[in-house]
VOGU-996497 format. One record per residue (C-alpha): x, y, z; residue in one letter. Coordinates in Angstrom, 2 decimals. Example, Ala and Ser with C-alpha at 12.3 -4.5 7.8 and 13.67 -1.06 7.14 Angstrom:
residues 2
<rec xx="12.30" yy="-4.50" zz="7.80" type="a"/>
<rec xx="13.67" yy="-1.06" zz="7.14" type="s"/>
//
This chain:
residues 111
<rec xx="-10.18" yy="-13.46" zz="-51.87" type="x"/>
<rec xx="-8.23" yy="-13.39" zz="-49.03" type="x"/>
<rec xx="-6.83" yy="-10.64" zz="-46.50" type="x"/>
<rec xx="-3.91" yy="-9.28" zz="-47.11" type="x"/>
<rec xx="-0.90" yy="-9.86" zz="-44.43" type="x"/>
<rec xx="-0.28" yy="-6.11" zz="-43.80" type="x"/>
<rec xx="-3.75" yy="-5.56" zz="-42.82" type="x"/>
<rec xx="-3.84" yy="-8.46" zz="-40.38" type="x"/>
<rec xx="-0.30" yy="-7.03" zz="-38.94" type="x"/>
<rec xx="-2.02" yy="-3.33" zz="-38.93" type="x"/>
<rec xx="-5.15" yy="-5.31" zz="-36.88" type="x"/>
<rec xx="-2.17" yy="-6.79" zz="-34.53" type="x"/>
<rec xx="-0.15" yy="-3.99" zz="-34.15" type="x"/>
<rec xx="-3.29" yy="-1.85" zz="-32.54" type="x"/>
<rec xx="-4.05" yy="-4.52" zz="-29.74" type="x"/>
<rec xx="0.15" yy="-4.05" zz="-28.83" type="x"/>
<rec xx="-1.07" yy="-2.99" zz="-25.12" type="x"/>
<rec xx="-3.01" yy="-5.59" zz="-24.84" type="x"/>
<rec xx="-1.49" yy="-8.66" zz="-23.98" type="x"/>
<rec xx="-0.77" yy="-12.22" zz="-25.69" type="x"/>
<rec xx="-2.16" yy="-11.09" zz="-29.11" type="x"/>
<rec xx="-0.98" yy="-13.97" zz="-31.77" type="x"/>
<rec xx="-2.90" yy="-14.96" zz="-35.26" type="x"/>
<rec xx="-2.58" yy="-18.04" zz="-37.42" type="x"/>
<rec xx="-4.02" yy="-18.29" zz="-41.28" type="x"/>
<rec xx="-6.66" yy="-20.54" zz="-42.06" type="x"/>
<rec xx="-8.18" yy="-20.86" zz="-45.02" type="x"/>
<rec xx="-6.61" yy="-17.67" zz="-46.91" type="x"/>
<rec xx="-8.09" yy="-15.85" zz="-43.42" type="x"/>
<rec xx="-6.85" yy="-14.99" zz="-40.36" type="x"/>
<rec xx="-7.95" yy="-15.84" zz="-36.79" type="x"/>
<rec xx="-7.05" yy="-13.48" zz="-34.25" type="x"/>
<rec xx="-6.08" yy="-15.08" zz="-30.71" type="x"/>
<rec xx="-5.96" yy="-13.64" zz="-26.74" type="x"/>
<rec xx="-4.71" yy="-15.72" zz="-24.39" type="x"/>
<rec xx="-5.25" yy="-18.71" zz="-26.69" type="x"/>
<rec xx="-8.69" yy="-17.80" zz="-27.13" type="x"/>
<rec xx="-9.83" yy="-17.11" zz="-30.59" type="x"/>
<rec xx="-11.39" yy="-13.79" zz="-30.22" type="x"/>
<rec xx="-11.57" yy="-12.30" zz="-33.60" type="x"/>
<rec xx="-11.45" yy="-13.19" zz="-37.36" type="x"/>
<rec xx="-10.08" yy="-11.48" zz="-40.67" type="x"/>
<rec xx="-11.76" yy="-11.99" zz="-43.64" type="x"/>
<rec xx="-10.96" yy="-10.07" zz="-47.14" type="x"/>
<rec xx="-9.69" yy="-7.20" zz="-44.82" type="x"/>
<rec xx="-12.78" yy="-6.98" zz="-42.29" type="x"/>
<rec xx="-12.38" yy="-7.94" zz="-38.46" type="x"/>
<rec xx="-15.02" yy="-10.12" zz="-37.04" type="x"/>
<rec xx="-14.94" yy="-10.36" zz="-33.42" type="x"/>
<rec xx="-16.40" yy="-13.15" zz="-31.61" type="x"/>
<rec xx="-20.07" yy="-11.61" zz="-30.03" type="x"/>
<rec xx="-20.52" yy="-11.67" zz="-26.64" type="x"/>
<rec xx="-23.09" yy="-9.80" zz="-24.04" type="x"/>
<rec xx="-19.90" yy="-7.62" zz="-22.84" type="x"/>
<rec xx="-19.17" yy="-7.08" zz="-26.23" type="x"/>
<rec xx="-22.29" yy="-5.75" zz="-27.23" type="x"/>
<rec xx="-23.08" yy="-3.43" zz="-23.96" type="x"/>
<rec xx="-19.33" yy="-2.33" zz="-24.56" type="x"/>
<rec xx="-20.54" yy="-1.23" zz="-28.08" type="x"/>
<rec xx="-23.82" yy="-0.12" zz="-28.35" type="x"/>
<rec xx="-25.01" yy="-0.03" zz="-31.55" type="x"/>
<rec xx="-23.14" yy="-2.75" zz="-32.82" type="x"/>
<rec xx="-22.91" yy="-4.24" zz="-36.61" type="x"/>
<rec xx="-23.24" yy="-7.61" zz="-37.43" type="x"/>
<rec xx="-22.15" yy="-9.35" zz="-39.69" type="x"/>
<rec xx="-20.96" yy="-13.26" zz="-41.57" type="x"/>
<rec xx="-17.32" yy="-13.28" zz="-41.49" type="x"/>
<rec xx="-17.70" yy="-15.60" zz="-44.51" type="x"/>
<rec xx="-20.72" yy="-17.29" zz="-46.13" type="x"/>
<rec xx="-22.29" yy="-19.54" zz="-44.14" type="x"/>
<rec xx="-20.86" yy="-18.52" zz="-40.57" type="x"/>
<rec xx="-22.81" yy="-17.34" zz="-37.52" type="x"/>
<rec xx="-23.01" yy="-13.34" zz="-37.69" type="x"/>
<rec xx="-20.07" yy="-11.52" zz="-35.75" type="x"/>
<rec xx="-19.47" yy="-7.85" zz="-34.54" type="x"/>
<rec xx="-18.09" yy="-6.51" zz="-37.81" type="x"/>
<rec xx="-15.44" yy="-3.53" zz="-36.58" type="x"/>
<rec xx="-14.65" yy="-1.00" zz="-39.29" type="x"/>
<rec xx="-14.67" yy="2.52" zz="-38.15" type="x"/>
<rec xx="-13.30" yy="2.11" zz="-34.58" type="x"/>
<rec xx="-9.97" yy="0.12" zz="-36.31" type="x"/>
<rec xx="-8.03" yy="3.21" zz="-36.02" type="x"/>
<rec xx="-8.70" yy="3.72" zz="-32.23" type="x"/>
<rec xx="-5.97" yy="1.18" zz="-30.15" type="x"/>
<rec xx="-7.65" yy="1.98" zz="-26.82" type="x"/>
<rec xx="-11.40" yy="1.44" zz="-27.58" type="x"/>
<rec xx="-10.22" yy="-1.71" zz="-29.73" type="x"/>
<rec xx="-8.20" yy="-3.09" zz="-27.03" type="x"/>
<rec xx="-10.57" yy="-2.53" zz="-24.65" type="x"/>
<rec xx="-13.05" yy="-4.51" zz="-26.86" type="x"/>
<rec xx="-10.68" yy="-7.43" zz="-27.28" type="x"/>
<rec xx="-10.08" yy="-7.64" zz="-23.34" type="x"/>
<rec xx="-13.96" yy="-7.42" zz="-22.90" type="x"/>
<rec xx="-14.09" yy="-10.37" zz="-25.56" type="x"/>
<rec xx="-11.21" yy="-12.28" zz="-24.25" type="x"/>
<rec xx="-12.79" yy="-12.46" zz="-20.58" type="x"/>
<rec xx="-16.48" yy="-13.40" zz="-21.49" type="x"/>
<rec xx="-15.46" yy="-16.30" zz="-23.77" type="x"/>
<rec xx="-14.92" yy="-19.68" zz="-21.90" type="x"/>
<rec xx="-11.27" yy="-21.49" zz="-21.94" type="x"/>
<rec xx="-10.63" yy="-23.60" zz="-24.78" type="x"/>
<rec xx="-11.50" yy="-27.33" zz="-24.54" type="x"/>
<rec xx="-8.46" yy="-28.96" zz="-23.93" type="x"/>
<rec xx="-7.17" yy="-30.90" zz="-27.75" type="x"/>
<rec xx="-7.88" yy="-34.76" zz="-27.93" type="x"/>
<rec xx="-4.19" yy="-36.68" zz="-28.23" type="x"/>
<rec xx="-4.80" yy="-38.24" zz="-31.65" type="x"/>
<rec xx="-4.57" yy="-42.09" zz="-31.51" type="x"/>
<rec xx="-1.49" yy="-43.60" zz="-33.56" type="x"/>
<rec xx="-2.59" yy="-45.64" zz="-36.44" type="x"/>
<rec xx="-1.27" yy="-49.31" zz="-37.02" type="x"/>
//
C-alpha cells in the first residue's frame, strides 16, 4: 500500500529535539534514520522501531509486531505517536543500543 508522505513527515516532525533525524523511501516505505543508524521503519502508516533490550525496559509492555510480511517482529508504536518526549526518548534509547553501521564496500568498476 504504501505510507503516505505526511505521516512519515508527522513521525519526523515529533523526534525535532532529537537530533540528526533523516528518512529515505524504500520500497513504497520509509526507513527512519539517527545518526545514520536506521532506527525505525514506516510501513502503511505504522512505525516499527528497531527492538532492543533498552527499548523494551524503556517500554514495558511493549507490542510487537512484522513491519511487513516476512520481516523479523519490531516494537510497533501507535498510541505513544502523539507524545514527542516519550518518543524521542525512545529513539535516543534505540539510537545508542544499536551498533555503528558497517562501513559500505567501494563497488569494483566493471570492464
Amino acid at each position: 500500500m504504501g505510507s503516505n508522505p505526511d505521516f512519515v513527515q508527522f513521525v519526523v516532525d515529533q523526534l525535532a529535539d532529537v537530533g540528526d533525524i533523516s528518512y529515505r523511501k524504500m520500497f513504497g516505505e520509509y526507513a527512519l534514520y539517527s545518526e545514520g543508524k536506521v532506527v525505525a521503519l514506516i510501513c502503511d502508516d505504522k512505525l516499527f522501531v528497531k527492538p532492543t533490550d533498552a527499548g523494551r525496559d524503556f517500554i514495558g509492555d511493549v507490542v510487537e509486531a512484522p513491519a511487513y510480511p516476512g520481516a523479523k517482529d519490531s516494537f510497533l508504536i501507535e498510541e505513544q505517536l502523539d507524545d514527542r518526549d516519550w518518543l524521542g526518548r525512545l529513539i535516543r534509547i534505540t539510537t545508542e543500543a544499536l551498533p555503528q553501521p558497517k562501513p559500505k564496500k567501494k563497488r569494483r568498476k566493471q570492464t
